[in-house]
N, C-alpha and C positions, 0 to 999 in steps of 0.2 A: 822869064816873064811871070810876074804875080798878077796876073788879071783873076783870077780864081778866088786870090786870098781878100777877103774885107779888110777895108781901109777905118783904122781904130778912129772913134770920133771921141773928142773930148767932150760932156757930157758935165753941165755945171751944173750943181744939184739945189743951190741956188735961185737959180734963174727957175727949174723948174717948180719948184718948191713957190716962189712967186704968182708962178703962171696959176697954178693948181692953186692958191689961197684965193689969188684974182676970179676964179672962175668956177670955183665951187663953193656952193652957201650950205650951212654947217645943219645939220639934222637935231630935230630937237624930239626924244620919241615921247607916244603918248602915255600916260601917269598907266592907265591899265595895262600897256606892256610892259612897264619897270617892273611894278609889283607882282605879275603872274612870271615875269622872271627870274626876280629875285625869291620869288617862294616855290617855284619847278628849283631853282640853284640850292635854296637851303637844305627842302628835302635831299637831292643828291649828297649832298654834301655831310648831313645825318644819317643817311641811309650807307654810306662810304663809311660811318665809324661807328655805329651800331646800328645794324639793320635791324634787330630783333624793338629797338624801341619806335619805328619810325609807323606812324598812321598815317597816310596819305589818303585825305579827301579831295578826290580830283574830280574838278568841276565836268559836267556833260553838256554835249552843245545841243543833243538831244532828248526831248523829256521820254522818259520810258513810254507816255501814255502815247504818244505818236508811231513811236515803235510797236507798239502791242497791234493799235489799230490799225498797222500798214501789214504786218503778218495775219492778223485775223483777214485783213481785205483778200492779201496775197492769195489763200489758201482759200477763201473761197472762189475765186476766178481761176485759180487751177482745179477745184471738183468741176465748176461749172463745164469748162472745155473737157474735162475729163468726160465726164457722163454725156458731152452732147457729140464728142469720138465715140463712144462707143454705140449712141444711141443711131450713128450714123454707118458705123458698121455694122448694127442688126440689121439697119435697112439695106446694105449692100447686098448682104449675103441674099438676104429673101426674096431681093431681085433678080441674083443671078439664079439661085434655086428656082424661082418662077422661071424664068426666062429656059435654064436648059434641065428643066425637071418636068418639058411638057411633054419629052417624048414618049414614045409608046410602050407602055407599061404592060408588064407581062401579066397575063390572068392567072390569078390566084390557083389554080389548079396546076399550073407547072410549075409556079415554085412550093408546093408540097410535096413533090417529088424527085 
């Protein structure tokens, strides 16, 4: 019994080739991705056979000055919570020292002795 084994199907390449022309519409890419590919492919391709002459100026999607301004912000909203942590555990401690630092206190004459 071949119940196990697959039944070869003939497969007319044709007909699919057809189907897929019939129902797929052709891509047409835009002018700024040809030319930022074809100039990423040239470098590779200069850099592939003399790496020692290739200058690559590769565009940024970020301007530095955005950059700067988002690290100058960064850093100060981490001193901020920084100092306002620790401003909150000076107040911790002097609560808990208030709190169990009101017991009774030895008179100065027994601890000189």
């Amino acid at each position: 019994m071949d119940i196990f084994k697959r039944k070869k199907k003939t497969i007319e390449l044709t007909a699919i080739e057809a189907h897929l022309a019939a129902s797929l519409q052709p891509v047409v890419p835009r002018q700024a991705f040809v030319s930022n590919l074809r100039e990423r492919l040239m470098v590779q391709a200069a850099s592939a056979t003399s790496p020692e002459l290739v200058i690559r100026d590769e565009q940024r999607n970020v301007p530095r000055g955005w950059l700067l301004a988002g690290g100058v912000f960064g850093s100060l909203v981490m001193l901020v919570v920084s100092i306002r942590g620790l401003i909150s555990m000076i107040e911790m401690m002097g609560s808990l020292l208030k709190r169990f630092g009101e017991g009774k206190q030895a008179p100065a004459s027994q601890l000189a002795h």
